[in-house]
HTML snippet that shows the backbone in 3Dmol.js (N, CA, C, O; Angstrom):
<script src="https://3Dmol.org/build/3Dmol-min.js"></script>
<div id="view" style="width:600px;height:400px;position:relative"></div>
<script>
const pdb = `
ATOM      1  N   UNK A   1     -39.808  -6.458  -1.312  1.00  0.00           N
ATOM      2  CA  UNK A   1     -40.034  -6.929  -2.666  1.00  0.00           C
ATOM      3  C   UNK A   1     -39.047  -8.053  -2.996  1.00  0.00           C
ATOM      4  O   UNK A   1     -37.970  -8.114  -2.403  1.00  0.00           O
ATOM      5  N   UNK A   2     -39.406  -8.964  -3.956  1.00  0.00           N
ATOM      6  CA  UNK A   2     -38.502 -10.116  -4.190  1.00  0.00           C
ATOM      7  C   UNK A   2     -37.596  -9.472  -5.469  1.00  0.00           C
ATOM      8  O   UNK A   2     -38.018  -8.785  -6.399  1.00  0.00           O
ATOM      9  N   UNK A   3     -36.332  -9.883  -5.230  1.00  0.00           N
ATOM     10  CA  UNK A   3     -35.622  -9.877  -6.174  1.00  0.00           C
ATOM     11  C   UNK A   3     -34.760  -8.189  -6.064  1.00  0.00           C
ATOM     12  O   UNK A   3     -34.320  -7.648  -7.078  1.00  0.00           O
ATOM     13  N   UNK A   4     -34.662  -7.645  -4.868  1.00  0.00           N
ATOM     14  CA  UNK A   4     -33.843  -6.515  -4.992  1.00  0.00           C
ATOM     15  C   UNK A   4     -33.765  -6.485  -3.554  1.00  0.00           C
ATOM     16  O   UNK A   4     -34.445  -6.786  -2.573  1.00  0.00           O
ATOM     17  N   UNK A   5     -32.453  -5.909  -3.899  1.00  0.00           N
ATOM     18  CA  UNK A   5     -31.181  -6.228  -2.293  1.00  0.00           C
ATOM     19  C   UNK A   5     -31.424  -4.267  -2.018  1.00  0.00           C
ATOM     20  O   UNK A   5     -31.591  -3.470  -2.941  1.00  0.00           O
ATOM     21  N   UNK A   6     -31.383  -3.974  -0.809  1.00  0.00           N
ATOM     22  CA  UNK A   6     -30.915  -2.738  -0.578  1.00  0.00           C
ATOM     23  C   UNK A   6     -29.415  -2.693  -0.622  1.00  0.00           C
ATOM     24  O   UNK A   6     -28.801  -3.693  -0.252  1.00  0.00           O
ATOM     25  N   UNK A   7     -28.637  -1.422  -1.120  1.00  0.00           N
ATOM     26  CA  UNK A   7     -27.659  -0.923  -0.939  1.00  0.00           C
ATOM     27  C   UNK A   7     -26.542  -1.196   0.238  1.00  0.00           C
ATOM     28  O   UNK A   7     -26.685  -0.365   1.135  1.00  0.00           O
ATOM     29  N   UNK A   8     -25.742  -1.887   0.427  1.00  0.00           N
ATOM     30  CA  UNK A   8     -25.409  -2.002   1.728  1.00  0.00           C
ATOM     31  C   UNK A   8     -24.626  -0.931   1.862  1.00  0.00           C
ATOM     32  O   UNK A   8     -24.153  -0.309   0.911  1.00  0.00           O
ATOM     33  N   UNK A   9     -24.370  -0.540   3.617  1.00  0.00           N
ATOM     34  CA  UNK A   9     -23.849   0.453   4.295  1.00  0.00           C
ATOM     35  C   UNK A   9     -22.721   0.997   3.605  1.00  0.00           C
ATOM     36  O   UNK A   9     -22.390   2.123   3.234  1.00  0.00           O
ATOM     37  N   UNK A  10     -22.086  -0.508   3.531  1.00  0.00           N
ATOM     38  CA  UNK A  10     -20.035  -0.221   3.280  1.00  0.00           C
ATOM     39  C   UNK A  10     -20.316  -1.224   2.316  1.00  0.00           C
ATOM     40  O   UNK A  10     -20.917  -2.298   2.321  1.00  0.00           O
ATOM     41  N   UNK A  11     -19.451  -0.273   1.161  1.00  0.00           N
ATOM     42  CA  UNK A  11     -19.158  -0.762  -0.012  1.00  0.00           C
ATOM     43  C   UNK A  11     -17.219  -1.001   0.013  1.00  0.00           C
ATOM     44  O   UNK A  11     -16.442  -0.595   0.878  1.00  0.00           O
ATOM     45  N   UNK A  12     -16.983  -1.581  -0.924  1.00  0.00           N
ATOM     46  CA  UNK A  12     -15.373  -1.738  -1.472  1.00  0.00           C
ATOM     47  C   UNK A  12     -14.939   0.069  -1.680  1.00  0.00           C
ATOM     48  O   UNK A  12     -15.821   0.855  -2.028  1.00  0.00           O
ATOM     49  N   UNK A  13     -13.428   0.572  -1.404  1.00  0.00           N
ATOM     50  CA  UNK A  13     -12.836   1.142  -1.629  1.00  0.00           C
ATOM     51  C   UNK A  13     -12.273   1.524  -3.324  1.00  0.00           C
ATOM     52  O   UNK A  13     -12.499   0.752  -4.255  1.00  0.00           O
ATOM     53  N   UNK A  14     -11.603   2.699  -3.474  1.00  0.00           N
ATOM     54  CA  UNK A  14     -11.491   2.719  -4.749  1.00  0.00           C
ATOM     55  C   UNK A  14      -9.832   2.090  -5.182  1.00  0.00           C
ATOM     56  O   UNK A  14      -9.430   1.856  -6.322  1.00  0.00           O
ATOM     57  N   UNK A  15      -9.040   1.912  -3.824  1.00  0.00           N
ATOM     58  CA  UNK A  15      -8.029   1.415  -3.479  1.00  0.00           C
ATOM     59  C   UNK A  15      -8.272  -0.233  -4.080  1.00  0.00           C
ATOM     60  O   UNK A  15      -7.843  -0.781  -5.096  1.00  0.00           O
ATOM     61  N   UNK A  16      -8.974  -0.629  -3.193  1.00  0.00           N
ATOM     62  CA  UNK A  16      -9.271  -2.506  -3.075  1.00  0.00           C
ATOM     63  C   UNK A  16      -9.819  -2.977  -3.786  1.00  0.00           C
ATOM     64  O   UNK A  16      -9.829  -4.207  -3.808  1.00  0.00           O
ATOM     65  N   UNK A  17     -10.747  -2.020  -4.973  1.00  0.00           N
ATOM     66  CA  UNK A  17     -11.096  -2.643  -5.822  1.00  0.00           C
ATOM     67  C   UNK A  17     -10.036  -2.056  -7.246  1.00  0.00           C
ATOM     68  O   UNK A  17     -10.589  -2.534  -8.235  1.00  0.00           O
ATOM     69  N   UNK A  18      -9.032  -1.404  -7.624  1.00  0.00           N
ATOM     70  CA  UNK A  18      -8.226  -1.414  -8.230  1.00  0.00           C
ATOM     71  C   UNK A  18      -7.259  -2.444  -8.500  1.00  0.00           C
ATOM     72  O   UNK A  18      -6.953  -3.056  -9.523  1.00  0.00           O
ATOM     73  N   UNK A  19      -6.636  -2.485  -6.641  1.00  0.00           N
ATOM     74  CA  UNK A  19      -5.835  -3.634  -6.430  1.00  0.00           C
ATOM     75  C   UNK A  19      -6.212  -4.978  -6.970  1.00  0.00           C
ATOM     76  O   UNK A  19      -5.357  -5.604  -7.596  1.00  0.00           O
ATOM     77  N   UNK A  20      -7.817  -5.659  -6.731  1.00  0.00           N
ATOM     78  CA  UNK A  20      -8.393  -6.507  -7.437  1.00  0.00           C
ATOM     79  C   UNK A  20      -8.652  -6.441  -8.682  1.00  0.00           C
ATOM     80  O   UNK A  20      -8.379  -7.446  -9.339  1.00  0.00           O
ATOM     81  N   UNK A  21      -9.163  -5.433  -9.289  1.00  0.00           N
ATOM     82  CA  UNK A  21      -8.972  -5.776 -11.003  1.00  0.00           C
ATOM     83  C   UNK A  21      -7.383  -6.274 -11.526  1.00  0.00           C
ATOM     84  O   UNK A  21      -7.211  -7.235 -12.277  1.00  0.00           O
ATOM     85  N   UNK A  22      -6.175  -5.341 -10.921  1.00  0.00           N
ATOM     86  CA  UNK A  22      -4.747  -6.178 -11.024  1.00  0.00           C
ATOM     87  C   UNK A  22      -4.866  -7.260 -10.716  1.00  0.00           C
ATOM     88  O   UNK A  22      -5.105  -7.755 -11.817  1.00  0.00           O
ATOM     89  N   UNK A  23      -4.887  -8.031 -10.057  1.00  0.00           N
ATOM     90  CA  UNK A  23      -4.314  -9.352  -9.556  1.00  0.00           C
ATOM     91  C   UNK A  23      -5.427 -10.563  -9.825  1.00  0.00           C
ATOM     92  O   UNK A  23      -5.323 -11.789  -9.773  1.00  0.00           O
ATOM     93  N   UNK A  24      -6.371  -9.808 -10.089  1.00  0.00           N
ATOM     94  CA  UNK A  24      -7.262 -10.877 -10.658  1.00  0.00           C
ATOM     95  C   UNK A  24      -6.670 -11.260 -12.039  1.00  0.00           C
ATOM     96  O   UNK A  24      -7.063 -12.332 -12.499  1.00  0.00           O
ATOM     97  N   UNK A  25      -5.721 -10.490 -12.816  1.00  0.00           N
ATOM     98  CA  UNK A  25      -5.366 -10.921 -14.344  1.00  0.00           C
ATOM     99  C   UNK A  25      -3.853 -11.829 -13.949  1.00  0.00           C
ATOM    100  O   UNK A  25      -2.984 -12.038 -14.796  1.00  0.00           O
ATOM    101  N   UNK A  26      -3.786 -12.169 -12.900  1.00  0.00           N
ATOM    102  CA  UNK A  26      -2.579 -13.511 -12.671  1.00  0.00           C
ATOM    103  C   UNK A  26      -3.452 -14.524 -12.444  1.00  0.00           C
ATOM    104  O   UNK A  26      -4.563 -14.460 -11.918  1.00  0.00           O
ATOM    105  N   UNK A  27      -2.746 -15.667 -12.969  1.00  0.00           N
ATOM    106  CA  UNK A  27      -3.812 -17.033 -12.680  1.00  0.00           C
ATOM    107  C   UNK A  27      -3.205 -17.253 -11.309  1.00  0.00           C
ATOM    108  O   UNK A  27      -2.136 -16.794 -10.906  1.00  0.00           O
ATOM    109  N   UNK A  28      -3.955 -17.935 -10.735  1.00  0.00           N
ATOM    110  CA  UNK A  28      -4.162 -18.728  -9.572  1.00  0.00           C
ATOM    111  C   UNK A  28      -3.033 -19.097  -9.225  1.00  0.00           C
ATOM    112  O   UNK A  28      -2.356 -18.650  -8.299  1.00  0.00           O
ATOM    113  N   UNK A  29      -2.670 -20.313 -10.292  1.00  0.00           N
ATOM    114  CA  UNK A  29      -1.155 -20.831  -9.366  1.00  0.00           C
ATOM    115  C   UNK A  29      -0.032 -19.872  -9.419  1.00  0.00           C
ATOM    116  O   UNK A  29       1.081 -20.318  -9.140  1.00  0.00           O
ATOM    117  N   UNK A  30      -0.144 -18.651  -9.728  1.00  0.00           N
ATOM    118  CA  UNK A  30       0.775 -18.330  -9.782  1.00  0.00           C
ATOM    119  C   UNK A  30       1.644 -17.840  -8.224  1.00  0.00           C
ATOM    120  O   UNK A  30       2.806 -17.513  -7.980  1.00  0.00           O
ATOM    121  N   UNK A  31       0.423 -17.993  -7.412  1.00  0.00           N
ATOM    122  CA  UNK A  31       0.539 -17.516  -5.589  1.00  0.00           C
ATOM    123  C   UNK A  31       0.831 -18.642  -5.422  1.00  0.00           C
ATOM    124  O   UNK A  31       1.937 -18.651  -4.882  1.00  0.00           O
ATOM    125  N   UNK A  32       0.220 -20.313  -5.683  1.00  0.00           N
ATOM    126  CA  UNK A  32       1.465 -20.951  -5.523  1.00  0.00           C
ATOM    127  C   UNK A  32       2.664 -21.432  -5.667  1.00  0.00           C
ATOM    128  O   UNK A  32       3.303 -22.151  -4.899  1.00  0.00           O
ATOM    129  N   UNK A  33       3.023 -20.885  -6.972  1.00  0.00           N
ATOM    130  CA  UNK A  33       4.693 -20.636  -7.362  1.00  0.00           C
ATOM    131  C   UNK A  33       5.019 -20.137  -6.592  1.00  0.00           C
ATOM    132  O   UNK A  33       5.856 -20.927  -6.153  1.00  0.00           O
ATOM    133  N   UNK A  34       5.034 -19.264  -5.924  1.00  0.00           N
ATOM    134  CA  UNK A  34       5.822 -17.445  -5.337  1.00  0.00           C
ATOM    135  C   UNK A  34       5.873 -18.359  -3.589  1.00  0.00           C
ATOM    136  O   UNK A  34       6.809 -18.089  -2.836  1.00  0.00           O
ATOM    137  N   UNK A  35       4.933 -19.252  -3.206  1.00  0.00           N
ATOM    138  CA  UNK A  35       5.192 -20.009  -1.959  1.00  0.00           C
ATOM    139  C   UNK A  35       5.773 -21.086  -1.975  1.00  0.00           C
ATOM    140  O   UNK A  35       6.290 -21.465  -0.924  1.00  0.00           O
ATOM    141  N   UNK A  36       5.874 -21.957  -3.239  1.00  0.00           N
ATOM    142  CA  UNK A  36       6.729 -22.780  -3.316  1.00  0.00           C
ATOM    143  C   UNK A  36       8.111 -22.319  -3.494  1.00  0.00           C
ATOM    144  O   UNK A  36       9.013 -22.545  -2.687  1.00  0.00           O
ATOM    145  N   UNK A  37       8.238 -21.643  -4.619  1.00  0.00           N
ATOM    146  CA  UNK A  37      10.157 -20.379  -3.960  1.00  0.00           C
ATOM    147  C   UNK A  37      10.260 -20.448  -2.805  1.00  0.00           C
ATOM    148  O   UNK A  37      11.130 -21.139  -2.276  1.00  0.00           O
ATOM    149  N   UNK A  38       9.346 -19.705  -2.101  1.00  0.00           N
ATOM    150  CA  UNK A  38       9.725 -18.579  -0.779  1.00  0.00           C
ATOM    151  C   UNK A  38      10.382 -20.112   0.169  1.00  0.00           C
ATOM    152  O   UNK A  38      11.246 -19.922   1.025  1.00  0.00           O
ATOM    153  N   UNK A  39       9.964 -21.273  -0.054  1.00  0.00           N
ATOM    154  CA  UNK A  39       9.940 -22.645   0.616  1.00  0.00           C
ATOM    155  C   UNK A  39      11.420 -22.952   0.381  1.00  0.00           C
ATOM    156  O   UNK A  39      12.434 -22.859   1.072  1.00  0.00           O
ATOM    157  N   UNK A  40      11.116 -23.400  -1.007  1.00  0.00           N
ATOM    158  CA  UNK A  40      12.790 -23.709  -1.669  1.00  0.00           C
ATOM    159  C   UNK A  40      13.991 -22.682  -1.564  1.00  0.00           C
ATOM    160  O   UNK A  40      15.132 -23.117  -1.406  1.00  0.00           O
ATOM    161  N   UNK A  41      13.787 -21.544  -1.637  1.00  0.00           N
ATOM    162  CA  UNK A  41      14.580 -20.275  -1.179  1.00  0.00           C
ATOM    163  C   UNK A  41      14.790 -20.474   0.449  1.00  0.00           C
ATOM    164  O   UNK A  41      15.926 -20.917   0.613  1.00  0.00           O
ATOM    165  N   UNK A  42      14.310 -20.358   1.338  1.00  0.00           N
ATOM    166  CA  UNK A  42      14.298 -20.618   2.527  1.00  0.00           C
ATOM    167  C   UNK A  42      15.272 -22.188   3.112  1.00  0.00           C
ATOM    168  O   UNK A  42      16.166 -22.284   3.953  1.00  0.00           O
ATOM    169  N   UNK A  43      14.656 -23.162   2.297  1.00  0.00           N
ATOM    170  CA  UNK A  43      15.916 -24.034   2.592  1.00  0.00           C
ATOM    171  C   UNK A  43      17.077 -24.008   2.102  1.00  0.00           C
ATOM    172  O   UNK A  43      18.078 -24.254   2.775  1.00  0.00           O
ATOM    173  N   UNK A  44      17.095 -23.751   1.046  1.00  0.00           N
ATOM    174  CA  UNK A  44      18.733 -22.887   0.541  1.00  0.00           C
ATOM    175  C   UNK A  44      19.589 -22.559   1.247  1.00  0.00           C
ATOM    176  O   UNK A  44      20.718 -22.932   1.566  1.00  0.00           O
ATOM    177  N   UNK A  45      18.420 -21.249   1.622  1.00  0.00           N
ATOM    178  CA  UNK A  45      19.540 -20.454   2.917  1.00  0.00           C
ATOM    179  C   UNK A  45      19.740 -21.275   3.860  1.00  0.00           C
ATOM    180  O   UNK A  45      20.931 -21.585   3.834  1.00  0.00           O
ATOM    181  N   UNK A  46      18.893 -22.086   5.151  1.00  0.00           N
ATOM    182  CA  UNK A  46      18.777 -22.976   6.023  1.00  0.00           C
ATOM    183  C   UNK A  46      20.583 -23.569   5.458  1.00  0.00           C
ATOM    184  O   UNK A  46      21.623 -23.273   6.047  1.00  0.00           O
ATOM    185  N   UNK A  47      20.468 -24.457   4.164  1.00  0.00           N
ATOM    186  CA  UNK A  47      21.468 -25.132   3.968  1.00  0.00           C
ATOM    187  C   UNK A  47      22.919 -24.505   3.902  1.00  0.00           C
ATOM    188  O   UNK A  47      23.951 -25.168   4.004  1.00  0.00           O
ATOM    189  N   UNK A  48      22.831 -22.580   3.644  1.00  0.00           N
ATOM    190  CA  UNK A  48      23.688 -22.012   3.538  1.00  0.00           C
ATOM    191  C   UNK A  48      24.609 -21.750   5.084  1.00  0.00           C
ATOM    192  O   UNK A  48      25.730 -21.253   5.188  1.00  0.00           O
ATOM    193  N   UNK A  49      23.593 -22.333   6.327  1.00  0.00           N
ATOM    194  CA  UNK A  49      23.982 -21.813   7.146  1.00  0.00           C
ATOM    195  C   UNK A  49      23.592 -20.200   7.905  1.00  0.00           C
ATOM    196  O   UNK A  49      23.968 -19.683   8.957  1.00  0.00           O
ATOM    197  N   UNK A  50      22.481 -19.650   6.588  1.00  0.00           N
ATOM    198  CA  UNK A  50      21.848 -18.162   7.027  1.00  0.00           C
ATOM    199  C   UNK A  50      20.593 -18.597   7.889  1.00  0.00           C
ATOM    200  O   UNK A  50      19.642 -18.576   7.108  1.00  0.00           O
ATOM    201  N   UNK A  51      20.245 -18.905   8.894  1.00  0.00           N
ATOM    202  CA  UNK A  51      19.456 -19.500   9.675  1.00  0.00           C
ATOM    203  C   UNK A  51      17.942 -18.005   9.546  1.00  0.00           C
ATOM    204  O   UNK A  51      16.841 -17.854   9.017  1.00  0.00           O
ATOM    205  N   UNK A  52      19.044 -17.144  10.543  1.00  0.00           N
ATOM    206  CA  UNK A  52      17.884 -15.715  10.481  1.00  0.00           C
ATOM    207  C   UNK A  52      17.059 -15.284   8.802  1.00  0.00           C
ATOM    208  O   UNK A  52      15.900 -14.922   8.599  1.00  0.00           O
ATOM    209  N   UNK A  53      18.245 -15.514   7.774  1.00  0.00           N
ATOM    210  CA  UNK A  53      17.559 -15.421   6.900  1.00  0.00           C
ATOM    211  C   UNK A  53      16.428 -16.778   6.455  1.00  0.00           C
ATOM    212  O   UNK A  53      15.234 -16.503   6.337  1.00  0.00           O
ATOM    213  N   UNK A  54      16.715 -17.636   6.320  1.00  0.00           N
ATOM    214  CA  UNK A  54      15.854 -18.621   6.212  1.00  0.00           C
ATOM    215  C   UNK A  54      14.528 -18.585   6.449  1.00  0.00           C
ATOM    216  O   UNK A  54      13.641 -18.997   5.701  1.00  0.00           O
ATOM    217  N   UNK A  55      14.379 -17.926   7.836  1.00  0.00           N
ATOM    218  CA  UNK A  55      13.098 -18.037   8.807  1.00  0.00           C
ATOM    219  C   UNK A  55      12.715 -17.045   8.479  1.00  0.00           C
ATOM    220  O   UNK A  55      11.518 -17.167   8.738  1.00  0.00           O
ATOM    221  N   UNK A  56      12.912 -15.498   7.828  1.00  0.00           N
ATOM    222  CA  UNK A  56      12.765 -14.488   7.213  1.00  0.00           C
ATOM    223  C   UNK A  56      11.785 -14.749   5.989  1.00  0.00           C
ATOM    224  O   UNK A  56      10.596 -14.429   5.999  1.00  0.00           O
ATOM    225  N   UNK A  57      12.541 -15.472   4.763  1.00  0.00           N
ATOM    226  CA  UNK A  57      11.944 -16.004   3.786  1.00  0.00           C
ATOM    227  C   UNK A  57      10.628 -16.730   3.872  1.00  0.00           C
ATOM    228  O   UNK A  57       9.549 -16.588   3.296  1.00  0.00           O
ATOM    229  N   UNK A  58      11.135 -17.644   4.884  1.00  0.00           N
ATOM    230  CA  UNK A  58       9.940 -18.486   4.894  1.00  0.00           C
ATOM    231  C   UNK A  58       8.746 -18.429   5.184  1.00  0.00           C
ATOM    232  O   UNK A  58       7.771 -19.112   4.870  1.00  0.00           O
ATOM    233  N   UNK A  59       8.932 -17.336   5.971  1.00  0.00           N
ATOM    234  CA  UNK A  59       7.407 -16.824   6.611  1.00  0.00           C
ATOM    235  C   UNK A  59       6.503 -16.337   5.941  1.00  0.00           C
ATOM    236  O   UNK A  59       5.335 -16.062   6.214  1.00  0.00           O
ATOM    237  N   UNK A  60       7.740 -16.140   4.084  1.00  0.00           N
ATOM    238  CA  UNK A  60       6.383 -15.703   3.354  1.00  0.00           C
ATOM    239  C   UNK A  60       5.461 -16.383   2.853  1.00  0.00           C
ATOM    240  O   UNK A  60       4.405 -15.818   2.569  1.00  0.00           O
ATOM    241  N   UNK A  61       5.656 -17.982   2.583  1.00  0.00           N
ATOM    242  CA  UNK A  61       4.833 -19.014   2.120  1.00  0.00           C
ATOM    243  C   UNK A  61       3.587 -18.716   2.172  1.00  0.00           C
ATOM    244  O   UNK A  61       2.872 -18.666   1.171  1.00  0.00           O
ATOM    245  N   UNK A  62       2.999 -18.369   3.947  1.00  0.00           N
ATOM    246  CA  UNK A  62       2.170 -18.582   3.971  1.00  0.00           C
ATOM    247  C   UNK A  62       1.232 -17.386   3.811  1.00  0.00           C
ATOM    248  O   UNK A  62       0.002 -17.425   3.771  1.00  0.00           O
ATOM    249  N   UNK A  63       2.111 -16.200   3.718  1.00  0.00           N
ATOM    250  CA  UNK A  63       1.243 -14.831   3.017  1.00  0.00           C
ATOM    251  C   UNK A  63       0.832 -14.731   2.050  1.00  0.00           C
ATOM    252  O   UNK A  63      -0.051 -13.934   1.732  1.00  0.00           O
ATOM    253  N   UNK A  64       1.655 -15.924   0.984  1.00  0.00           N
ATOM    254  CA  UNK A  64       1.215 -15.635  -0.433  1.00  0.00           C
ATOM    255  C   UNK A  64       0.176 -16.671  -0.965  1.00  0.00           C
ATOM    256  O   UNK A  64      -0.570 -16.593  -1.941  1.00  0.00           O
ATOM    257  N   UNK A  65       0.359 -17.770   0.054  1.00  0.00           N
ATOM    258  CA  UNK A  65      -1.668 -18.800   0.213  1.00  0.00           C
ATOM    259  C   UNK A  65      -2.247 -17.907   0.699  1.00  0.00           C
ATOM    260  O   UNK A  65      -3.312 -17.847   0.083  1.00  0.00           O
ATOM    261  N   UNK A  66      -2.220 -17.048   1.537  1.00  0.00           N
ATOM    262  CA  UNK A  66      -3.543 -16.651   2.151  1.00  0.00           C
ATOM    263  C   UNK A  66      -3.641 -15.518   0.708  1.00  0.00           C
ATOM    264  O   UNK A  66      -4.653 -15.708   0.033  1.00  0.00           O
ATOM    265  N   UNK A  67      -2.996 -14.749   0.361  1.00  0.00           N
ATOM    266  CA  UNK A  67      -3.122 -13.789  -0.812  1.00  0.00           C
ATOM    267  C   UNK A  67      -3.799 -14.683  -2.001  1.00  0.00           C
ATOM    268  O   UNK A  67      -4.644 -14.228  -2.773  1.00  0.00           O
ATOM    269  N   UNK A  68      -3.302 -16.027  -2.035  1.00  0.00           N
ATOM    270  CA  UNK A  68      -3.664 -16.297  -3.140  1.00  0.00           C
ATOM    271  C   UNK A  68      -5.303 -16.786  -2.744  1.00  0.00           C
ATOM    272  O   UNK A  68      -6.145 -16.229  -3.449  1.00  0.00           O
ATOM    273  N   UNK A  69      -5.800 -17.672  -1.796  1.00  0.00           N
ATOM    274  CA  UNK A  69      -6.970 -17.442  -1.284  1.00  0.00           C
ATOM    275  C   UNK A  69      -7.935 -16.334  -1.588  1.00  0.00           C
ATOM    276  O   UNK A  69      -8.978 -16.494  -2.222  1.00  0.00           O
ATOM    277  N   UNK A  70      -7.411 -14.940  -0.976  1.00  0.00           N
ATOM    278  CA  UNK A  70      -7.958 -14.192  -1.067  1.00  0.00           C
ATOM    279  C   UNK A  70      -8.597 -14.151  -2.715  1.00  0.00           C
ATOM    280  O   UNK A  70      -9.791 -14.359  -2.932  1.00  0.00           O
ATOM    281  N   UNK A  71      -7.792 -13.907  -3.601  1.00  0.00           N
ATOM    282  CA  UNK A  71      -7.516 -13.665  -4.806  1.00  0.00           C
ATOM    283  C   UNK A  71      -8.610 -14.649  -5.345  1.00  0.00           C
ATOM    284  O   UNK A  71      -9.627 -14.255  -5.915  1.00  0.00           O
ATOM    285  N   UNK A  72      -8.262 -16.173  -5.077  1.00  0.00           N
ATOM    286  CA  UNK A  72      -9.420 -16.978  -5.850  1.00  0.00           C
ATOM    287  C   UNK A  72     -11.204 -16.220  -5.384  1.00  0.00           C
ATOM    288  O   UNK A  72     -12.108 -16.060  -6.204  1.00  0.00           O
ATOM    289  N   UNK A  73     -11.277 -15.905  -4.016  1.00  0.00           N
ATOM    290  CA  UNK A  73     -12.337 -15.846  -3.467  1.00  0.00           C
ATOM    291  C   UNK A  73     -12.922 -14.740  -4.355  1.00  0.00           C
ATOM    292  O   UNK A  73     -14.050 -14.732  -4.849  1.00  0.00           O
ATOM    293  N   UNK A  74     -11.820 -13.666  -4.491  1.00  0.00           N
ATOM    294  CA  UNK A  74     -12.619 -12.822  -5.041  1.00  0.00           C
ATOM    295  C   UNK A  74     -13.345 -12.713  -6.987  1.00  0.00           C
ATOM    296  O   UNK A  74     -14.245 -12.159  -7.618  1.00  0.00           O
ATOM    297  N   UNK A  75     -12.062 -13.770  -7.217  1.00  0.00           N
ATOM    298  CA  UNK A  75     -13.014 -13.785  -8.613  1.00  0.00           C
ATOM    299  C   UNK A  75     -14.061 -14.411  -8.871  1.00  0.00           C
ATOM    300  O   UNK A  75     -14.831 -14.100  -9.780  1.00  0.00           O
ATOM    301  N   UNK A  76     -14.241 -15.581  -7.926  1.00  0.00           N
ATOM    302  CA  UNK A  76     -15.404 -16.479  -7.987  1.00  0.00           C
ATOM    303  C   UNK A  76     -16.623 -16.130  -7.509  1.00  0.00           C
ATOM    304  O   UNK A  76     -17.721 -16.476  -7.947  1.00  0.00           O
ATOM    305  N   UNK A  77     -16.309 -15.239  -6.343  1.00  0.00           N
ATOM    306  CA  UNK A  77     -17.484 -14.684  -5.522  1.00  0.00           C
ATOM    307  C   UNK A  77     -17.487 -12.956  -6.143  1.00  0.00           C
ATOM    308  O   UNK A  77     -18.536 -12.345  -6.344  1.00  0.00           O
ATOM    309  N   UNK A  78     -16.544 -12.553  -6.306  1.00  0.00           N
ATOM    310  CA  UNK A  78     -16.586 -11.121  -6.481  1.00  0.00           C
ATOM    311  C   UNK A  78     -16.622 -10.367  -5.001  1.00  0.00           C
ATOM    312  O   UNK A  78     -17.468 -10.799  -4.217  1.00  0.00           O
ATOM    313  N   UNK A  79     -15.840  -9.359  -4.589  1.00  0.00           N
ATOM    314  CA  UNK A  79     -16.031  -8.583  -3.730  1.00  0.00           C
ATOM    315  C   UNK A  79     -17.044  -7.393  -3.287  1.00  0.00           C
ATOM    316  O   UNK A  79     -17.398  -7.022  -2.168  1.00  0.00           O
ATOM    317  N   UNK A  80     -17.377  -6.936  -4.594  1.00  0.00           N
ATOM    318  CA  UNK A  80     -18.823  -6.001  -4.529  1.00  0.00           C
ATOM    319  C   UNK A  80     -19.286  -6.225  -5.298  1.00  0.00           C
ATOM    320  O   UNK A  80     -18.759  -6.090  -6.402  1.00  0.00           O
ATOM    321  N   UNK A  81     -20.279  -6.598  -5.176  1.00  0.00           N
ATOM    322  CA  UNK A  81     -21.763  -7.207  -6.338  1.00  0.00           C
ATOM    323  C   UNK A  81     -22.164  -5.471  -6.726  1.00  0.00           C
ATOM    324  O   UNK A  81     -22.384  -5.152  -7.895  1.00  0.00           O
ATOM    325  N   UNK A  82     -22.208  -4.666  -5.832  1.00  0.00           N
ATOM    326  CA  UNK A  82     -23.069  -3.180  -6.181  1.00  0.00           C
ATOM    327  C   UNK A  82     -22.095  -2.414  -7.276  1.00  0.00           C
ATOM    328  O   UNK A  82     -22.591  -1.690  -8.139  1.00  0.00           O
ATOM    329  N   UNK A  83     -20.657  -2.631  -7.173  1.00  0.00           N
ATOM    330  CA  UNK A  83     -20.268  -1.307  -8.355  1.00  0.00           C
ATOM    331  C   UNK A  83     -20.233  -1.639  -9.497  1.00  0.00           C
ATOM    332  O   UNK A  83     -20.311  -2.817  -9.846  1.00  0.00           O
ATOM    333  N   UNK A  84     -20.114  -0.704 -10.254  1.00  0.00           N
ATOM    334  CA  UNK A  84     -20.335  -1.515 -11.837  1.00  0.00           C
ATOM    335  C   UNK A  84     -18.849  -1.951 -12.000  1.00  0.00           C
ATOM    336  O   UNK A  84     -18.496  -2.578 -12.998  1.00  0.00           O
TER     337      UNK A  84
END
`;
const viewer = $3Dmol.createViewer("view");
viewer.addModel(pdb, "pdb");
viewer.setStyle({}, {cartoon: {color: "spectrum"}});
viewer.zoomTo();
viewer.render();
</script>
């Protein structure tokens, strides 16, 4: 029939879609603030001479684009079309 989807197999968790109603109420840039720190924090240290720490920090940059990615994707697209 046109116009109705069957049920799919695997739906969202009650975990992952909690987590997403939170973080959907931060705007956007705010994941790129938290990677621009983790950047500027990271050379800090670099400049402090904390090398191990530096490379510690820094590695978070790019967890908190891909988080923030995630995050845009899901408000625009939504993660489960089926729950209310």
């Amino acid at each position: 029939m046109l116009g109705t989807r069957a049920k799919p197999e695997h739906t969202e968790g009650t975990v992952a879609r909690t987590i997403e109603e939170q973080t959907a109420k931060l705007p956007s840039d705010t994941w790129l603030w938290m990677a621009g720190g983790a950047i500027a924090t990271s050379m800090t240290l670099k400049f402090m001479g904390r090398d191990k720490d530096a490379l510690f920090v820094g590695q978070w940059a790019p967890t908190f684009l891909i988080l923030g990615l995630y995050n845009k994707i899901v408000k625009v697209a939504g993660s489960d079309g089926y729950n209310d």
